[in-house]
N, C-alpha and C positions, 0 to 999 in steps of 0.2 A: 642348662643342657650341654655343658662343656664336654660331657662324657660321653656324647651322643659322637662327634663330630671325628670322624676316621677310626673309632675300637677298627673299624676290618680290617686295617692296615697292620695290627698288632694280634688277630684272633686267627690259630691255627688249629685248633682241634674244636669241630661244631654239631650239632646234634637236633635233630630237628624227630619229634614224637608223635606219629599219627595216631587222630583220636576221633577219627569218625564212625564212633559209635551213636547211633538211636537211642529211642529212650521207653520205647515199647514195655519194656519189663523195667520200670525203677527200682524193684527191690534188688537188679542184678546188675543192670550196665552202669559201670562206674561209681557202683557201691563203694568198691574196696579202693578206690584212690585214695594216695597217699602222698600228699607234696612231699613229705620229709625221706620216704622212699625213692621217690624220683628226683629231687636233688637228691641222695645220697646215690645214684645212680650215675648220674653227672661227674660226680668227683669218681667213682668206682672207673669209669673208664677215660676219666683226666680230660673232660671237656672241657675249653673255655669258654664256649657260648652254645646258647641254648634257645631254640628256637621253641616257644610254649604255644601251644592251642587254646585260644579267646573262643573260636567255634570251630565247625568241622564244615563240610559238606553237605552235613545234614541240617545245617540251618543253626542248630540250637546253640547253644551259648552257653563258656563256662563261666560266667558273673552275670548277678542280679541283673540282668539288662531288663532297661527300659523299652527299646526299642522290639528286641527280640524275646524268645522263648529261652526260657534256662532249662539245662539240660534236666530232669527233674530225675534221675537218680545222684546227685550231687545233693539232693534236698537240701536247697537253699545255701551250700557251701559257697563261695566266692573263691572260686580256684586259680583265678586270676591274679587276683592279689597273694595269696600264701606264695604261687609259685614267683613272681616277681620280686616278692621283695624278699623271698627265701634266696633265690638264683642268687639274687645281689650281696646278699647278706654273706653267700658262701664266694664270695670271688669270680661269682661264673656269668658271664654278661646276661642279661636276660634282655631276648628280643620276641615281639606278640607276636601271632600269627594268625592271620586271619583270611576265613574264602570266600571267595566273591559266590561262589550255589550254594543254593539255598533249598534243599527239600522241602523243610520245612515253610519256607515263604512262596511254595510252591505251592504249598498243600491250602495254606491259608488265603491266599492271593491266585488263582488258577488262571487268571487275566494276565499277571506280569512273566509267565514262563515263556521264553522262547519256543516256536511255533516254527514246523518244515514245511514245504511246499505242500504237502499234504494236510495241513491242519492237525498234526499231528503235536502236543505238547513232549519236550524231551523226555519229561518222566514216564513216558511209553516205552522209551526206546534206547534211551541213551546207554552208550559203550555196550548195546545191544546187551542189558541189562535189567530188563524193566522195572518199575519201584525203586532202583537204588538212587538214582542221582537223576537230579533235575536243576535246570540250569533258566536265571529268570537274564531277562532280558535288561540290559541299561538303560534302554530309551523309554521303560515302565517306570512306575513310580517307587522298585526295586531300588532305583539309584539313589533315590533321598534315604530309602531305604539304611543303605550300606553304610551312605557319609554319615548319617545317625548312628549308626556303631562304631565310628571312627570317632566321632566325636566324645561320645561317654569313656570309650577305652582310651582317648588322649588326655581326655581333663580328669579323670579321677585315677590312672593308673602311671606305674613308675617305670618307666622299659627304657632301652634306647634306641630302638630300632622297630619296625615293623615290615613284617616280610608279608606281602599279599598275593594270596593262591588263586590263576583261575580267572586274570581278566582278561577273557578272550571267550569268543564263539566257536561251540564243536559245530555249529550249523549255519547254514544260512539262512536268516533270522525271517519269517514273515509274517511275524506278529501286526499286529494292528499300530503298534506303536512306533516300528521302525517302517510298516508302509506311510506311516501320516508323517514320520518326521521325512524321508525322506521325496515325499511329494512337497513338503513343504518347503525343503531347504532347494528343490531344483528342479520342481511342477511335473517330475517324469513317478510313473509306477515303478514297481518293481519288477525287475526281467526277470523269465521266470524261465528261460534256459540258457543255459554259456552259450555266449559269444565273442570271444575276444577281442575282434574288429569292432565290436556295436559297444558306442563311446557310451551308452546306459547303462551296460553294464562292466564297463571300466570304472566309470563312475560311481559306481552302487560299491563296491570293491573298494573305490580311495574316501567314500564316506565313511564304509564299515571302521578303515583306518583309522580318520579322524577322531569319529565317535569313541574309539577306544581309548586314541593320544587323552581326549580330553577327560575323560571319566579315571584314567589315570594321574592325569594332573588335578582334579580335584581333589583324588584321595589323598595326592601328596599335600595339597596347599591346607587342607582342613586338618588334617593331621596336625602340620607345621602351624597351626594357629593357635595351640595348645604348648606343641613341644619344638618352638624353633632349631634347627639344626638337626631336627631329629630323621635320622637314617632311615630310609623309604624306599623299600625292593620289591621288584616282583618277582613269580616266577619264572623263569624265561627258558624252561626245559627242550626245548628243540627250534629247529629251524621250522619256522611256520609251514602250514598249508595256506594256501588264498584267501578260505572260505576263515581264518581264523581272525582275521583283522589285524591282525600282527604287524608291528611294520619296526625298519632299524630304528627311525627315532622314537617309536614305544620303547624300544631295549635301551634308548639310553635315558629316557626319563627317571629309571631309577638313580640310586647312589651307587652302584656296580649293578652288574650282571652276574646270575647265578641261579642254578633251577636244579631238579633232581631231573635226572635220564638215565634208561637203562640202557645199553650200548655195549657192540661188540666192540674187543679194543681198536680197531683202524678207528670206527666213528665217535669212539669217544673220545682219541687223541683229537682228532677232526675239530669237535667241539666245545675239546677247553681251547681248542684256537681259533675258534670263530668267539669266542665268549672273550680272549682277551685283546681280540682286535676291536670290538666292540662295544665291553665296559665304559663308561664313562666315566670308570675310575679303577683303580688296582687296587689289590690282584680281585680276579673274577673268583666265584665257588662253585662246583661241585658239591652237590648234595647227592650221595646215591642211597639206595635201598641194602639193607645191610642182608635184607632176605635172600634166599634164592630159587630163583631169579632174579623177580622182582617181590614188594610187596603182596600180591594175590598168595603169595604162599607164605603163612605166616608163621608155620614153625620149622622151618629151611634156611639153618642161617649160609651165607656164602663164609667159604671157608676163609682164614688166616691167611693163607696165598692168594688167596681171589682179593680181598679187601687189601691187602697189600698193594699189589697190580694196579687198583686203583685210584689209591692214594701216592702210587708210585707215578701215574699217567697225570695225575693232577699236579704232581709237583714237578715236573718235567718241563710243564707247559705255566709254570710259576702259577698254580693257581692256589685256593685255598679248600683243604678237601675237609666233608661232613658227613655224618651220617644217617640213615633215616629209619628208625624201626617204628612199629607200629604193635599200641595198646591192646593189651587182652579188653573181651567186651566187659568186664567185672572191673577194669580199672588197673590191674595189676602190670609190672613188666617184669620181662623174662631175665634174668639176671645172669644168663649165661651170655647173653648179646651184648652186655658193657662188662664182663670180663674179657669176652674175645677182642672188645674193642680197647681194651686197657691195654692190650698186649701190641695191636695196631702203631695206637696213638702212641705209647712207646718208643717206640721202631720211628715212627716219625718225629718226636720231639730232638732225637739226636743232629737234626739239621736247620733244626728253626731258625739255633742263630743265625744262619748263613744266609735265609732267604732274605729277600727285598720287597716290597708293594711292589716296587716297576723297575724293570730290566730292561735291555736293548738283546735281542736277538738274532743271533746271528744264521743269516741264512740263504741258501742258492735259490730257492723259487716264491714264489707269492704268487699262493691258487687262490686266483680270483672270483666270486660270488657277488651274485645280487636277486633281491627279491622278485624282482622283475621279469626275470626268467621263471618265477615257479609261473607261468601259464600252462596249460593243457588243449591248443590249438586241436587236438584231435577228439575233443567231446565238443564243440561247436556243435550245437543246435541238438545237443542232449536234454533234456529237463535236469534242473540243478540239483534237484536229490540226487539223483541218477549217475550221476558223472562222481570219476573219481577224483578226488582230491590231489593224490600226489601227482611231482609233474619229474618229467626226465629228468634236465637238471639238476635235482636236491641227487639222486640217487647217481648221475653222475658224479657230480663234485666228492662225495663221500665216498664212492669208485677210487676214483683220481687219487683223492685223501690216499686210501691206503696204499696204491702204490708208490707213490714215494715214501710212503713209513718202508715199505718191505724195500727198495732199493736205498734207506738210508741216504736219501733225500731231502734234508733237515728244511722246513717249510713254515712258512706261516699265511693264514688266510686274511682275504683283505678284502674289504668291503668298500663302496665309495666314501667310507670316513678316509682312506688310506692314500685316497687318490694323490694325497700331496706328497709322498712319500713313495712312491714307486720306484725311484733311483736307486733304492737303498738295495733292489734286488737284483741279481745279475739276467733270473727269468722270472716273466710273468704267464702265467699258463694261464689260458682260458678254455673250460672244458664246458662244451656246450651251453656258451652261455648265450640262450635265445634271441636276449634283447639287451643293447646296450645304447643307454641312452646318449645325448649330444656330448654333454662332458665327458662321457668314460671316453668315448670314444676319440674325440680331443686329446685326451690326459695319458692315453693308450699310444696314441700317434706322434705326441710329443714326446713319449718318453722312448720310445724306436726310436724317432730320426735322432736324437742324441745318444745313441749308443747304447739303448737297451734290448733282450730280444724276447720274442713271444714264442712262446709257444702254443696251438689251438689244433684242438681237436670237436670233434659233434658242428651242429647246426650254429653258430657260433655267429649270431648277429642277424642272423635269417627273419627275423620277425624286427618289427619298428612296434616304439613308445604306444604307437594306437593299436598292435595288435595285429595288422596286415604285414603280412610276408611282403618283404623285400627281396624281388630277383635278385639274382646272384650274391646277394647279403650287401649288410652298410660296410663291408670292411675290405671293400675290390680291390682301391686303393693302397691300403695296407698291405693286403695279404699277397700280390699280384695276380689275384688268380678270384675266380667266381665259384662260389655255395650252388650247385642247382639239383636238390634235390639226393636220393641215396643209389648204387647201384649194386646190384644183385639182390641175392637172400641172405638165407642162413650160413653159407659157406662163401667165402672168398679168398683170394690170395694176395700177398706181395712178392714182386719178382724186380731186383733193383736194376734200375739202371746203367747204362753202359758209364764205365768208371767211377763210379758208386759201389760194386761190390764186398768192398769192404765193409758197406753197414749192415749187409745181411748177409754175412760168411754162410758158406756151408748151405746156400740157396741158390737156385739159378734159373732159367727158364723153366727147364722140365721140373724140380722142386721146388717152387716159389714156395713162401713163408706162409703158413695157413692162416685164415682169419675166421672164427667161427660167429660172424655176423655180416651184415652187408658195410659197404663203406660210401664214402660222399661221393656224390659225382661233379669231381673237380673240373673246371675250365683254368690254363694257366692263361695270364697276360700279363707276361713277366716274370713271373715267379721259372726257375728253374727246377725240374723232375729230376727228383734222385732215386724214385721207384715210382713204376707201374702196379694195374690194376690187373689181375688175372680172375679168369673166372671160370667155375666149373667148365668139364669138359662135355657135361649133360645138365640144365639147370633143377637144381634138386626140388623145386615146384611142379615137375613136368611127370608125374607120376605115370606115365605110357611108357618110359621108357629110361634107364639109368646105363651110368658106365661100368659102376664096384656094386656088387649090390649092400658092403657093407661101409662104405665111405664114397663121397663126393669131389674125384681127383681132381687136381687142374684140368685145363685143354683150351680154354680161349683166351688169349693176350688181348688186351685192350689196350689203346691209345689215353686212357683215363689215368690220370697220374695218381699214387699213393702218398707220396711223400715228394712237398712242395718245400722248397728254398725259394726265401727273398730277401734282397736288400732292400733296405730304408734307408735313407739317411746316413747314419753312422752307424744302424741295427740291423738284428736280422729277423727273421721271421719264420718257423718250421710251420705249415700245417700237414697236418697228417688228416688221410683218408679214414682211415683208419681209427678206434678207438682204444687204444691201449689200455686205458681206465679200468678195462674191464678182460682184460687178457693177466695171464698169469703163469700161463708157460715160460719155463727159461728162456728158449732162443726171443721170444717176444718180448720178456722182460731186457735181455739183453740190448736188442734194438732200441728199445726207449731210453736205458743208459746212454746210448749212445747216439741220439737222438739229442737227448739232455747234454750231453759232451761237446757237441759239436756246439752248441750254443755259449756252453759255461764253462771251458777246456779248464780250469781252476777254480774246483770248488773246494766252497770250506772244509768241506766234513769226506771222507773216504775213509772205509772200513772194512774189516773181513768178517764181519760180523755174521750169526744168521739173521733169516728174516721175523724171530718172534722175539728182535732187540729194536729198541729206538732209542735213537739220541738224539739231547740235546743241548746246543752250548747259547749262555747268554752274557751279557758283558752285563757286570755292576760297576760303571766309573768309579762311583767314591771308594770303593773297596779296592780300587787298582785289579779286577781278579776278573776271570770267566769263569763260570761252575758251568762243567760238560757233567750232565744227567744221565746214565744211562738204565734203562729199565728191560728187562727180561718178563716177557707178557706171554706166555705160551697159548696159542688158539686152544689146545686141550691141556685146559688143567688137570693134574694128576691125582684118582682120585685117594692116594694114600696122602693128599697136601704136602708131599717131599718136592720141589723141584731142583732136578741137579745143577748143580752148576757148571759155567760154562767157561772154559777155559781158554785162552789164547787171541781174544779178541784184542785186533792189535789199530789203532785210531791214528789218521794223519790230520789234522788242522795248517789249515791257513789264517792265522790270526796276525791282524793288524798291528799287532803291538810287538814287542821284543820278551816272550815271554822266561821268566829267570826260573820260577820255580812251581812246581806241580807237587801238590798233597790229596791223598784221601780221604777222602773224612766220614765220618767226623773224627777220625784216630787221628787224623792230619799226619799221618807218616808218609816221607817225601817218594813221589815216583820216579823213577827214572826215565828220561827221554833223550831222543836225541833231534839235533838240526839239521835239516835235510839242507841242501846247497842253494834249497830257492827259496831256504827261510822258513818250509812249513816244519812244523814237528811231529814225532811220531813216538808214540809211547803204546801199552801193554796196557791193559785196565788188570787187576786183579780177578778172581775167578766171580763170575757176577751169578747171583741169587736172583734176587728179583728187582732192587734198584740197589743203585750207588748215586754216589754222588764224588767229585772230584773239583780242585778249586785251582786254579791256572791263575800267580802272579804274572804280573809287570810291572 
């Protein structure tokens, strides 16, 4: 299995074929498959690896399985085998692909299907779909189930890899199986509404986890009993919900990280950087839908500039990008989607040789994240169908994400894998992060009082490990100042302080800076007020009576601060009342720069860039070089696929090193730069399309 053991570190162009077809009509679904058409499809758009379908979602099976149902318009073909050893034959890695629902083991087994608080089986209901997808439960005898197809497809098939779809809960499971595993593993029932304080159902919540860690580590070990060394990924397409089981060491039990998501571009740069902070091994992937949108629309392909853009955003963020289209139900594929994508992969092979598996990143903030904060304190004592799944948090952090994409704010996300490694960032933001446990919070503290600084904004520590709100938050200490709660509505203001005006020019008592949401209600003790809270001049709740009848001006000055300064140690500390995250007006945007300046008065990256650019720079030691990325992602793609180019975008660096020579590539024609007097450099990028790429000796 020597050729099992890192292809991902050498595989750039990847293809993954959905084939969850039924089998209702055999004379028609998956008639027409043709392994020798779909590799010859492979090479048509120049893939090196290929992610093939063993089953679908619908249960069945494309080889004779023992265990499972074969798909029976394949009448008795073994597609498994043609496509594995065809893949390999032609140079193109072949790795299996298989999913944990099972329709079919739903339909035959009606006991093993996961069950809502309702009695409700998913094949009722699910992605609010009924009949399509049914999802059986792990703790049924489903699970011997799966390892049984894990097991035939490792000892009689030739792959290197195996990518597994689908191990996690859309529901909170209250099957029979996981109420008796769980009374047995800790004598309590099953709660049957949120509560985040009530350690039952905290608990219920780090079983779910468990139960997943290990049914993943099963697949992986019975796998590996067959094919030692052999490469073992799952899904890992978004940042969990609670109700999912998910947890960060499920994401690292694979051999990397990597899933299909659709995503607008802030959250998809977002999440190839939460994907390479994560990996447990390099580089992460990207698999997207080549459709458009998504896959639900199957003959909408996303245009040559879109599929660009993305594979632009994945190589920025050094990931490895793939793609994903999806089988006609007769078996056939559309052959315009691996021309379009020949033309892609193309355009991307001219930088292969440049990249690396792992890089070092060069960057001014680390936005930090933890699962621990997806809680939902405000459905307490909802019934848990009932309550929604997403929490602030997720939808903050992903806020936050794009504005520093659009201030060119060069970032990388950081998880408590990172904790040891905090130094390396001049800021650490923490954007509403609910709950932070004893170490972060430690690792947080230590890394201020030695000269680091934070930045925080939201409820940011307000809630403890058990789920109970903590007055004025765990980070008094820190922050110098107390969390107690939010003040105002929908309107609020900022008005800065006396000798502070320079951070909100052009603002002042009677104009204070608008805030179109309410802000925290800060207590300092210690911390120094560089802006106050203003507040409507009428409260725009009070419908008897207003100031404008078409807007909600200032009029009352509070003693409530906006923007909090503190020293630590050697560090400093900004919190803001305020959630910029989610502001996007210039003068507001402006503030946050400056905001961010006061912390990090020399950052790497400074540009004149517009805001539908991002860049990135990372250091490859052994190459002696930095490659600066820069990508052109326009929020509206244009719809004739021309986008213009943009001219004049001119880039200052602060790099470590003594840099002698800058090329473009892949022409490698030298750019001209010059040395600014404190050492940084500043150069011109050429008229940019949609990416480039640039390679900076030393």
């Amino acid at each position: 299995m020597a050729d099992c053991e890192k292809w991902y570190r050498k595989s750039f162009r990847r293809c993954l074929v959905d084939m969850h077809i039924p089998d209702w009509d055999s004379d028609y679904f998956l008639a027409k498959f043709d392994s020798g058409a779909y590799i010859e499809a492979m090479k048509t758009a120049g893939v090196d690896t290929a992610y093939f379908y063993c089953n679908s979602c619908t249960g069945l099976c494309n080889w004779p399985a023992k265990t499972g149902h074969m798909h029976k318009g394949l009448r008795g073909r073994d597609i498994v085998r043609e496509l594995s050893e065809g893949l390999r034959e032609a140079g193109i890695n072949p790795v299996a692909y298989i999913n944990i629902w099972s329709r079919d083991a739903a339909l035959s087994h009606p006991d093993w299907q996961c069950i809502d608080q309702n009695d409700q089986p998913t094949l009722a209901f699910q992605w609010g779909q009924p009949g399509r997808y049914a999802e059986c439960c792990m703790n049924s005898p489903y699970r011997d189930y799966v390892l049984s197809l894990v097991r035939e497809l490792c000892a009689d098939y030739d792959f290197i890899g195996l990518w597994v779809d689908m191990i996690l809960w859309r529901i909170m499971c209250y099957c029979p199986h996981c109420r008796k595993r769980f009374h047995d593993e800790t004598g309590y029932e099953l709660p049957e509404t949120v509560d985040w304080s009530d350690p039952v159902w905290r608990l219920w919540l780090k079983k779910r986890e468990e139960w997943n860690e290990n049914f993943f580590r099963d697949i992986i070990s019975t796998a590996r009993e067959y094919k030692p060394g052999l490469t073992v990924m799952c899904n890992s397409s978004y940042l969990p919900s609670y109700f999912m089981g998910e947890s960060l060491d499920f994401f690292r039990l694979g051999e990397f990280i990597g899933g299909d998501f659709s995503m607008d571009r802030h959250s998809h740069s977002f999440e190839c950087k939460l994907y390479n902070s994560v990996s447990a091994n390099k580089p992460f992937e990207f698999l997207g839908s080549v459709m458009d949108p998504a896959l639900n629309e199957h003959t909408i392909i996303k245009s040559p500039t879109h599929l660009r853009c993305l594979m632009g955003s994945t190589l920025l963020n050094n990931g490895r990008y793939g793609f994903i289209d999806a089988i006609d139900p007769s078996g056939t594929l559309n052959a315009r989607v691996y021309q379009r994508m020949q033309g892609v992969y193309a355009f991307e092979r001219r930088y292969e040789k440049y990249l690396r598996p792992e890089v070092d990143f060069l960057c001014d903030v680390g936005l930090y994240t933890n699962l621990e904060s997806y809680i939902t304190p405000a459905c307490n004592g909802m019934h848990v169908k009932d309550a929604p799944a997403a929490s602030r948090h997720q939808s903050d952090v992903y806020a936050m994400g794009a504005v520093l994409i659009e201030n060119h704010i060069p970032f990388s996300v950081l998880t408590r894998y990172d904790l040891d490694r905090l130094e390396q960032f001049p800021v650490i933001v923490l954007e509403n992060v609910l709950v932070l446990a004893e170490d972060e919070i430690r690792r947080l503290t230590e890394y201020t009082a030695a000269g680091g600084c934070l930045y925080v904004e939201g409820e940011t520590a307000v809630y403890g490990t058990d789920g109970v709100q903590i007055p004025g938050g765990a980070l008094r200490e820190l922050l110098g100042a107390q969390i107690n709660g939010t003040l105002g509505s929908k309107v609020t203001y900022i008005r800065p302080a006396a000798g502070h005006e320079a951070l909100v020019p052009d603002c002042d008592d009677v104009h204070p800076l608008s805030v179109n949401a309410p802000q925290l209600r800060l207590t300092a003790c210690g911390a120094e007020p560089l802006a106050y809270v203003t507040l409507p001049l009428v409260d725009p709740e009070d419908t008897s009576k207003f100031a404008s009848a078409i807007s909600d001006p200032p009029g009352q000055h509070t003693d409530f601060p906006a923007l909090l300064s503190h020293v630590y140690g050697k560090g400093r500390v900004l919190l803001s009342a305020a959630q910029f995250a989610h502001m996007r007006k210039p003068e507001q945007n402006a503030l946050f720069r400056r905001l961010m300046a006061l912390l990090n008065p020399a950052p790497v990256l400074e540009t004149n860039a517009p805001r539908a650019v991002e860049l990135s720079v990372y250091r490859q030691p052994d190459d002696a070089r930095y490659l600066l990325n820069a990508l052109h992602f326009p929020a509206e793609l244009p719809l004739d696929d021309e986008v213009f180019a943009l001219h004049g975008i001119r880039v200052t660096l602060h790099i470590p090193e003594t840099v002698t020579d800058i090329r473009a590539l892949p022409d490698e024609t030298a750019v001209p730069f010059e040395r600014l007097p404190d050492g940084r450099i500043r150069f011109t990028l050429k008229p940019l399309d949609i990416f480039d790429m640039y390679a900076l000796h030393y």
